[in-house]
Backbone as numpy.savetxt, mean C-alpha at the origin, in Angstrom:
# Nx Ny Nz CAx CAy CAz Cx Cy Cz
36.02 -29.73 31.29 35.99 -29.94 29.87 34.72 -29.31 29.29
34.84 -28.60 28.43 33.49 -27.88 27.61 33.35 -28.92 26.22
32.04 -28.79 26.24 31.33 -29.40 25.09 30.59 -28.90 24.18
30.41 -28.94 22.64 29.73 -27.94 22.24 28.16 -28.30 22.46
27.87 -27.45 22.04 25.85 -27.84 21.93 25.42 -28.30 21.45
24.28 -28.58 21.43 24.12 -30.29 21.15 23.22 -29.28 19.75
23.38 -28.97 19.35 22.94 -28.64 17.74 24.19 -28.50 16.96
25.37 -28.17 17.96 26.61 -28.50 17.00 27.28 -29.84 16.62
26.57 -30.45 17.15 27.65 -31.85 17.58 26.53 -33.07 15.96
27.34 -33.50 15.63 27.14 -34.34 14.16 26.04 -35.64 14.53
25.59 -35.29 13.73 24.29 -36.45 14.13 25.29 -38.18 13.28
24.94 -39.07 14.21 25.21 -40.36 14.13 24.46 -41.17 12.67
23.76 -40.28 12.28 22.96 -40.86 11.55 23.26 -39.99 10.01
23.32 -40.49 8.72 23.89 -39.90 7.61 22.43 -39.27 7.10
22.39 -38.11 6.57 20.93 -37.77 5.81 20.88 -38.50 4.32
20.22 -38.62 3.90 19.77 -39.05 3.01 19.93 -37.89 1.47
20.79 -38.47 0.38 21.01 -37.17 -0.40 19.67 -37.65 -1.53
19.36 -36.76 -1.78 18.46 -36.06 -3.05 18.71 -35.48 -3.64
18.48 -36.05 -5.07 18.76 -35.29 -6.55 17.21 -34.67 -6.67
16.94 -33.35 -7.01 15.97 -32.46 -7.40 16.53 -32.63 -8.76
15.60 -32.80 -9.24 15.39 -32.62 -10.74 14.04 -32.04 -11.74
14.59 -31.05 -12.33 13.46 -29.78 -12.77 13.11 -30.45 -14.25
12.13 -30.84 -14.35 11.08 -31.25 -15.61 10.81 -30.27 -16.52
11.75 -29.92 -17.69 11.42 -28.79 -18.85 9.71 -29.27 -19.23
8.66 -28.41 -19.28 7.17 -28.78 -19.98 7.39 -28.87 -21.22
6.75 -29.78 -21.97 6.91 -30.09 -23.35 5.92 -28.67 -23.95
5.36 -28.37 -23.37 4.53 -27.03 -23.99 4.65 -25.93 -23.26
4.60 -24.94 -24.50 4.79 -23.35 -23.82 2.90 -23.11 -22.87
3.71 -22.51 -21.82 1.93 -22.01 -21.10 1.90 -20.51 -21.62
0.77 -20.52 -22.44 1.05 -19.48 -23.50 0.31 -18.43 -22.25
-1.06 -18.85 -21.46 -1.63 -17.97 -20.58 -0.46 -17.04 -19.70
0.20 -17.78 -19.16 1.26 -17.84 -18.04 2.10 -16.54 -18.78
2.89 -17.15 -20.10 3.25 -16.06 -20.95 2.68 -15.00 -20.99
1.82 -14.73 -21.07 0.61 -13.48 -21.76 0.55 -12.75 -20.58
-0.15 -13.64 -19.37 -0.26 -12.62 -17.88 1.17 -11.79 -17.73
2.14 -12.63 -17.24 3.91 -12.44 -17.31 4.16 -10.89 -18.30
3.64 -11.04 -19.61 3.76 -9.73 -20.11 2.77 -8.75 -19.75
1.52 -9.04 -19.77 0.47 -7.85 -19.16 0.99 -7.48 -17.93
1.30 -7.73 -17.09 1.84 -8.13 -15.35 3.40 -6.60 -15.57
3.98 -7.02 -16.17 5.07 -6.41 -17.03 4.73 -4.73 -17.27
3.91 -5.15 -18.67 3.31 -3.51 -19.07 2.86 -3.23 -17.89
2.30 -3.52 -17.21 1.48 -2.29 -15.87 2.98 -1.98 -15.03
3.77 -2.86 -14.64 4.85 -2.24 -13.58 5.25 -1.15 -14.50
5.93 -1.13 -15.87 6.60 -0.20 -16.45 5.50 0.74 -16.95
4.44 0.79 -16.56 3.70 2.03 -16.71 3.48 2.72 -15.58
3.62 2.19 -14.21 3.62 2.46 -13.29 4.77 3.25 -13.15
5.49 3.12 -13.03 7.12 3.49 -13.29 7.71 4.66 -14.24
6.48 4.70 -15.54 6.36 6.06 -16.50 5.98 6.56 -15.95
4.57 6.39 -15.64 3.54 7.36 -15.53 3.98 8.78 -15.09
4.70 9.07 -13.64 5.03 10.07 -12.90 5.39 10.91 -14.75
6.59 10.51 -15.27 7.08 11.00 -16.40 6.44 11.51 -17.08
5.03 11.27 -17.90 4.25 11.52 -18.58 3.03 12.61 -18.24
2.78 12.59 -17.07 2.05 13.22 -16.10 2.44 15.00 -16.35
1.21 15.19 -16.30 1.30 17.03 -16.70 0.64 17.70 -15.09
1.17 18.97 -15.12 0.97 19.61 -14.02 -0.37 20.45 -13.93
-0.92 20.96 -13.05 -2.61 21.56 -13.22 -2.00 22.64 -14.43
-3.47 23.17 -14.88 -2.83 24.14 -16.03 -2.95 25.50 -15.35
-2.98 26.15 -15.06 -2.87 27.45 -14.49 -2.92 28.65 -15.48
-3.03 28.52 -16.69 -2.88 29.28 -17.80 -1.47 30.10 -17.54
-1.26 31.19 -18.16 -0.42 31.85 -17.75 0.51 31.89 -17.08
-0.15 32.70 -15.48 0.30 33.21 -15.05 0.47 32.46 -13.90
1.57 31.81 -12.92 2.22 31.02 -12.32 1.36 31.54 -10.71
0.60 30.20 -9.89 0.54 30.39 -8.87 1.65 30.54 -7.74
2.11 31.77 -7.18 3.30 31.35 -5.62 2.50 31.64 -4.52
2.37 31.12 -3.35 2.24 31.49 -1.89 0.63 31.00 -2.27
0.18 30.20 -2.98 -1.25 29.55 -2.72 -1.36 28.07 -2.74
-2.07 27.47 -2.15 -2.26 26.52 -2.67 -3.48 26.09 -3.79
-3.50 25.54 -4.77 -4.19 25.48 -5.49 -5.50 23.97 -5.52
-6.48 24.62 -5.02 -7.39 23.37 -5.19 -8.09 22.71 -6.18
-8.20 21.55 -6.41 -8.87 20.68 -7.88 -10.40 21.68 -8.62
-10.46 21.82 -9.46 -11.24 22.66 -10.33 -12.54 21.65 -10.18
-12.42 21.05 -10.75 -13.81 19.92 -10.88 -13.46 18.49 -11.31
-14.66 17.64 -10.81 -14.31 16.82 -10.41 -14.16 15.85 -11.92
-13.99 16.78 -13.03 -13.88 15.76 -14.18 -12.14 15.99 -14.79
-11.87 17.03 -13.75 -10.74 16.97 -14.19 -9.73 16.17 -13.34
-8.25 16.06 -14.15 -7.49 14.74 -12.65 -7.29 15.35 -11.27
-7.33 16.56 -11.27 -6.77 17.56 -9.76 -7.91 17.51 -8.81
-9.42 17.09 -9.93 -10.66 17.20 -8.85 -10.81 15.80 -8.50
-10.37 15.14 -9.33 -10.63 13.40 -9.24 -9.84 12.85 -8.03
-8.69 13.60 -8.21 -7.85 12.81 -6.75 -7.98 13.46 -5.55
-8.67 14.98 -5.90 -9.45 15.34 -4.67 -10.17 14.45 -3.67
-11.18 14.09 -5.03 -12.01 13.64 -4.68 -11.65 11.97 -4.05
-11.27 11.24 -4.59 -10.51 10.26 -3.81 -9.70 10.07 -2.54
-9.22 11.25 -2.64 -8.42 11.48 -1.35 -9.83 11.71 -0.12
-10.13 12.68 -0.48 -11.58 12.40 0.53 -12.03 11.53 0.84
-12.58 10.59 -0.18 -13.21 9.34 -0.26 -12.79 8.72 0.93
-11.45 8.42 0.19 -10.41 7.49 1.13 -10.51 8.10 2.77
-10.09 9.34 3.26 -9.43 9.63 4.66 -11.19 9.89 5.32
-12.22 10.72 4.87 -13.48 10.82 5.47 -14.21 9.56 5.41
-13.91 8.19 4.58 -15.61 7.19 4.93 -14.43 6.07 4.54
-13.60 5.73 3.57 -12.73 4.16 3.58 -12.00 3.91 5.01
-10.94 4.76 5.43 -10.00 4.42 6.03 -10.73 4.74 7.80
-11.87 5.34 8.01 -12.58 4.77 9.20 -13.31 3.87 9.36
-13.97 3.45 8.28 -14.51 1.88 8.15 -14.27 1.04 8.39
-12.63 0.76 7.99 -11.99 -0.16 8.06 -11.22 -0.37 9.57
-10.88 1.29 9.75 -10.53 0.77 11.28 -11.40 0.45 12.21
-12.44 0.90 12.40 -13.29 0.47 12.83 -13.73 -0.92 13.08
-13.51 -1.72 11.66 -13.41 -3.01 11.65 -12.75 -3.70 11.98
-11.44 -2.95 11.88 -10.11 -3.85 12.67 -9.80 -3.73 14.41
-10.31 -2.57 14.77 -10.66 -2.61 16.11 -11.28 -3.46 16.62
-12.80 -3.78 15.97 -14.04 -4.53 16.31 -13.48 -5.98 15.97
-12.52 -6.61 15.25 -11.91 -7.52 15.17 -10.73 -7.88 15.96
-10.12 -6.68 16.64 -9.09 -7.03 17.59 -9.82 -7.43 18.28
-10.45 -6.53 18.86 -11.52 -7.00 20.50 -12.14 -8.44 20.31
-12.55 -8.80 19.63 -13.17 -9.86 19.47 -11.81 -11.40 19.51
-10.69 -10.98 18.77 -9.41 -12.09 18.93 -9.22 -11.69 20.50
-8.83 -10.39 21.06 -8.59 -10.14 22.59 -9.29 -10.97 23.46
-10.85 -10.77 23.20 -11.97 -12.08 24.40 -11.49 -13.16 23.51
-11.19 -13.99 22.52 -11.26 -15.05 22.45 -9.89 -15.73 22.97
-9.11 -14.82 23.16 -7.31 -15.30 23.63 -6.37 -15.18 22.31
-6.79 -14.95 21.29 -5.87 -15.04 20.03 -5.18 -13.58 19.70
-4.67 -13.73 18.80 -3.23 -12.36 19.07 -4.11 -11.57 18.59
-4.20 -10.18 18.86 -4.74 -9.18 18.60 -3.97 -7.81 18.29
-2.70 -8.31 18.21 -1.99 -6.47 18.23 -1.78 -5.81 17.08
-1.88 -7.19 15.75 -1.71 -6.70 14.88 -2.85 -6.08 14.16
-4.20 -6.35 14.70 -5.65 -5.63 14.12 -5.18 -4.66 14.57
-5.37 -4.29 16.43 -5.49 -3.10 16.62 -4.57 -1.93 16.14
-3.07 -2.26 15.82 -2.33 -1.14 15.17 -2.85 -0.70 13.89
-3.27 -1.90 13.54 -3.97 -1.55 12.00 -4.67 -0.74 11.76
-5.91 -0.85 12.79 -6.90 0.01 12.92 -6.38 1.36 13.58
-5.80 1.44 14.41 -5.05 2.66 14.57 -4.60 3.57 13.57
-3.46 3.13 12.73 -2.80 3.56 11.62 -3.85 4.29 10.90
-4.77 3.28 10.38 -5.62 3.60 9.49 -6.77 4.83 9.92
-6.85 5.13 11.54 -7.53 6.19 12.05 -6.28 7.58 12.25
-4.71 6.93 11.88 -3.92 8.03 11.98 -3.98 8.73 10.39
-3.93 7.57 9.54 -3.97 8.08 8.06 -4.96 8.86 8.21
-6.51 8.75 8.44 -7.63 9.63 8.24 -7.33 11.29 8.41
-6.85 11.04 9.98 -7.08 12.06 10.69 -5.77 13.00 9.94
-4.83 12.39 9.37 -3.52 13.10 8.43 -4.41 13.83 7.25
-4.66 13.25 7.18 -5.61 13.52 5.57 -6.88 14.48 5.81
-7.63 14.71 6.72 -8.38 15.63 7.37 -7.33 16.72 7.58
-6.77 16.86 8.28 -5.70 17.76 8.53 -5.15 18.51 7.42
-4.53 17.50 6.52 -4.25 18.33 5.36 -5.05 18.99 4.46
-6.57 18.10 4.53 -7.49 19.19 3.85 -7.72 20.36 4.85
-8.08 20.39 5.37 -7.86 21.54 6.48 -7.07 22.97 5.89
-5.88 22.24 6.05 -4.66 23.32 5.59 -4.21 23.64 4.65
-5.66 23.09 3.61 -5.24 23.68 2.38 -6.44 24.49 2.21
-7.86 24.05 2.96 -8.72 25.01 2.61 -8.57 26.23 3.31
-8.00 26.69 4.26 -7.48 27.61 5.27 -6.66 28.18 4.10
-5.54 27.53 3.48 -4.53 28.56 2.87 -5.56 29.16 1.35
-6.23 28.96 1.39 -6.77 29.62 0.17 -6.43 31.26 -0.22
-6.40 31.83 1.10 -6.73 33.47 1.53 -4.87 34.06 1.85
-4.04 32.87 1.49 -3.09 33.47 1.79 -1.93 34.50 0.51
-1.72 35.38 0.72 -1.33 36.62 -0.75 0.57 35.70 -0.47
């Protein structure tokens, strides 16, 4: 004779029913409101932006077969240059660094560690992506 499992089989005992009942606030949370819409405008500007966004100016005459590097750093092409650097040469080894030095440290103490160290990995794969690509764009400068 088979029996089912004992997580299928009906407990002897009845649960107990509960009514949830949701309390309308007698007052509007006007803050709550206000964030809710600021919170709002940024996603749907996030979401424009790409739209609105203009391309480097090049005057004229159309760059093909170059790549084109940020002019200066007050303009947006030098700004996210420059960020992008920021980020892959001194943020994103810092941090792995830290997350390494924090795995090792959960590793001797016995606590889980795999998720620092990928972290820190990743974040030394992002760098080294981002090195790379500057690389191969300052290399293509010379190409007709």
């Amino acid at each position: 004779m088979r029996t089912a499992p004992a997580f299928w089989r009906r407990s002897g005992v009845s649960a107990a029913t509960s009514t949830l009942v949701f309390q309308r606030p007698d007052q509007i949370n006007w803050v709550r409101v206000t964030l809710q819409f600021a919170l709002g405008l940024i996603l749907l500007g996030n979401l424009l932006a790409p739209f609105a966004a203009t391309a480097q100016n090049l005057g004229t005459a159309p760059a093909f077969g170059k790549a084109v590097q940020g002019q200066q750093a007050t303009t947006v092409e030098g700004t996210v240059l420059n960020v992008v650097n920021w980020g892959c040469n001194v943020i994103a080894p810092v941090i792995a660094i830290a997350c390494l030095g924090i795995a090792g440290w959960h590793f001797k103490s016995g606590r889980g560690y795999m998720g620092w160290g990928v972290s820190g990995v990743a974040l030394m794969v992002i760098s080294g992506l981002g090195r790379m690509a500057e690389g191969f764009i300052t290399q293509a400068q010379g190409i007709q």
